[in-house]
C-alpha positions in Angstrom: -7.2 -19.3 -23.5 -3.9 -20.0 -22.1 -3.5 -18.7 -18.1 -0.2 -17.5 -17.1 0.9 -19.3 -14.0 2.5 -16.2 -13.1 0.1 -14.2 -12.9 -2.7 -16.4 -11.5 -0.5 -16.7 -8.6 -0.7 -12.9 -8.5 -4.2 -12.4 -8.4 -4.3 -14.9 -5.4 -2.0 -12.9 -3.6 -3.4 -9.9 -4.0 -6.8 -11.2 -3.0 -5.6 -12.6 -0.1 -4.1 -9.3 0.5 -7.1 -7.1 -0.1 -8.9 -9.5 2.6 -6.2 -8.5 5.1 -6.8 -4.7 4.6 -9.7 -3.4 6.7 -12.4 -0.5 6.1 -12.8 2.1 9.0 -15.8 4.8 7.5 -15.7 8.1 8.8 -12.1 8.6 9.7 -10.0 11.1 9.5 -13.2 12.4 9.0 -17.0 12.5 7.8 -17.2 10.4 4.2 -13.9 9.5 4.3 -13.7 5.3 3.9 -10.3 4.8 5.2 -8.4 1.8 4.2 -6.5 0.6 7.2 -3.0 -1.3 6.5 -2.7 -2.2 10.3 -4.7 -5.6 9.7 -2.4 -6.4 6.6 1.2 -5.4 8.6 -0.6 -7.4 11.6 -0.4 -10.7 9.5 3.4 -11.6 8.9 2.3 -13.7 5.8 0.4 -11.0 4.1 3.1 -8.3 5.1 6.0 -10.6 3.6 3.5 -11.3 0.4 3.0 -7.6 0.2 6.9 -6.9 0.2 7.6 -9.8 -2.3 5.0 -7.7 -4.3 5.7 -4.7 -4.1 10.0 -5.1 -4.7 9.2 -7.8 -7.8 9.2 -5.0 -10.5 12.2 -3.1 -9.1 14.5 -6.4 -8.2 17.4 -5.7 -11.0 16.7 -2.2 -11.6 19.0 0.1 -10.8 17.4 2.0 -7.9 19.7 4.0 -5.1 17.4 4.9 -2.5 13.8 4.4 -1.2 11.8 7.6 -0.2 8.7 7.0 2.1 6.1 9.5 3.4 5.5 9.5 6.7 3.8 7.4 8.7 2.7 4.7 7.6 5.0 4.8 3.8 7.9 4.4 6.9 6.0 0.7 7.5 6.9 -0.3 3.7 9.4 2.1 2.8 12.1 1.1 5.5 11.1 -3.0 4.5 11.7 -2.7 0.9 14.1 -0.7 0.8 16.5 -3.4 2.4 15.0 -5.9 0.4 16.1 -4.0 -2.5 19.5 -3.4 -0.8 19.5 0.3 -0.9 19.2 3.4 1.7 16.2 4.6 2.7 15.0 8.4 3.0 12.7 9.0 5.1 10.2 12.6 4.3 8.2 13.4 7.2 6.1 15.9 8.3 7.6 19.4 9.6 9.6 19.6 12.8 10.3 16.2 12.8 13.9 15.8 10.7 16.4 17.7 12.7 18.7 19.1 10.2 18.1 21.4 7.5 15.8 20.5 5.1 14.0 20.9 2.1 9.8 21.7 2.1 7.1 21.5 0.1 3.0 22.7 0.3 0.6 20.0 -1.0 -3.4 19.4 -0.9 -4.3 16.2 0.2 -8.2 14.2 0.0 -9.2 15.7 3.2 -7.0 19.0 3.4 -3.6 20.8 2.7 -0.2 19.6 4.2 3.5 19.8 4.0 6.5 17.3 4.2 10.6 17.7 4.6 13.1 15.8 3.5 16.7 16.4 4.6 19.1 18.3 2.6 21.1 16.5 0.9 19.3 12.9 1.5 19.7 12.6 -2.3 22.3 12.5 -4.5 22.2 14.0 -8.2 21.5 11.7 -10.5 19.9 9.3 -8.2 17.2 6.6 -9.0 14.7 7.4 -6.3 11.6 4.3 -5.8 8.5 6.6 -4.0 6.9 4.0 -1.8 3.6 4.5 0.2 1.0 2.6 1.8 -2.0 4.1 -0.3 -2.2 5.9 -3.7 -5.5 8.5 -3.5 -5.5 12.1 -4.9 -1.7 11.8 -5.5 -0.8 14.6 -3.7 1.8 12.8 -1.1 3.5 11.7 -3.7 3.7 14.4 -6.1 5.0 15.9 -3.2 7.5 13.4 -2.9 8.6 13.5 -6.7 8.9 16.8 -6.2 11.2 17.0 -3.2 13.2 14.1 -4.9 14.0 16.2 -8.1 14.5 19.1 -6.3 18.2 17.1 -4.6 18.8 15.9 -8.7 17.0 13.2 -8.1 15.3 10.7 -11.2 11.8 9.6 -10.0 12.9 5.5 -10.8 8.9 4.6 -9.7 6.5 4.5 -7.7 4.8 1.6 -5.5 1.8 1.4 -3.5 0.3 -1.1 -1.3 -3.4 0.3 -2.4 -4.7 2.6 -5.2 -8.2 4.5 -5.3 -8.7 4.1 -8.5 -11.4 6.2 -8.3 -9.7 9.4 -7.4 -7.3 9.5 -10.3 -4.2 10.2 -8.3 -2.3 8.1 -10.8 -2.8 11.1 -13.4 -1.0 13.5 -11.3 2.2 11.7 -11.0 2.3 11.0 -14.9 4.9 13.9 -15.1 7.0 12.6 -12.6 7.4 9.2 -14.5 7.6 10.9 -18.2 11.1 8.3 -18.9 9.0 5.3 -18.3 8.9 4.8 -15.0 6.3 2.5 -13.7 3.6 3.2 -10.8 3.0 -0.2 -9.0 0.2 -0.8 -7.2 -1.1 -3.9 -5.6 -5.0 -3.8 -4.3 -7.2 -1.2 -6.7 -10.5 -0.2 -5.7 -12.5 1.0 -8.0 -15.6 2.9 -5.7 
């Protein structure tokens, strides 16, 4: 069997990422195995190998702006989004954007929620990359997808960091990507 140098590098580096990427049970609350992304951020090597890895599939695509969920999507969001040399949205949580904006009601792993985005922040037509730090139930980023092709907005992809494999969140953004357009993600866990 032939191994593709390319992609043994990958693995590396996503193993050496997954080591950087710390488990805190319990939090936000009972059963809840959090994966903190402070340890990986916290390592300028593993932060710039996560970048590298999460803009490879988009460098060349036609992509507009980055949209990135509050808070800690801002920590990759903001990064790749001048790596890929586009603007960045930002969609936050409400009161926190102070100009008119745009809402949507979403259930998350551990409860229900809502995010904003600014009027506006998106033009028609638009290649939009979602980026956040962790891909669970889906729900952030559905809502996301949703807020995006509200504008006019075309979902371009999605990238995460991590992915629960487990929880299936993939599924819910299928329709969002319907064209073809991927969903990236770096470290899976599977239980």
């Amino acid at each position: 069997m032939e191994i593709d140098p390319a992609q043994l590098a990958s693995s590396h580096a996503v193993a050496y990422l997954s080591s950087k990427i710390r488990d805190v049970p319990n939090f936000p609350k009972e059963g809840i195995q959090f994966k903190d992304i402070t340890t990986l951020v916290a390592d300028a090597r593993a932060f710039h190998i996560c970048l590298d890895l999460m803009a490879e599939p988009f460098i060349g695509s036609e992509i507009h702006a980055v949209a990135a969920m509050e808070a800690r999507g801002f920590i990759f969001g903001g990064a790749l989004a001048a790596r890929l040399n586009t603007a960045f949205v930002p969609v936050r949580k409400p009161g926190k954007l102070p100009a008119d904006v745009d809402e949507v009601s979403y259930e998350l792993e551990y409860g229900d929620s809502r995010l904003q985005m600014h009027k506006g922040a998106i033009a028609p037509g638009a290649r939009v990359l979602i980026v956040d730090d962790l891909l669970a139930t889906g729900g952030t980023a559905d809502a996301t997808a949703t807020l995006v092709q509200g504008q006019g907005g075309v979902v371009a992809g999605f990238v995460f960091a991590i992915e629960l494999d487990f929880l299936a969140g993939r599924d819910k953004l299928a329709a969002h990507v319907a064209g073809g357009a991927p969903i990236h993600s770096l470290v899976h866990v599977t239980d």
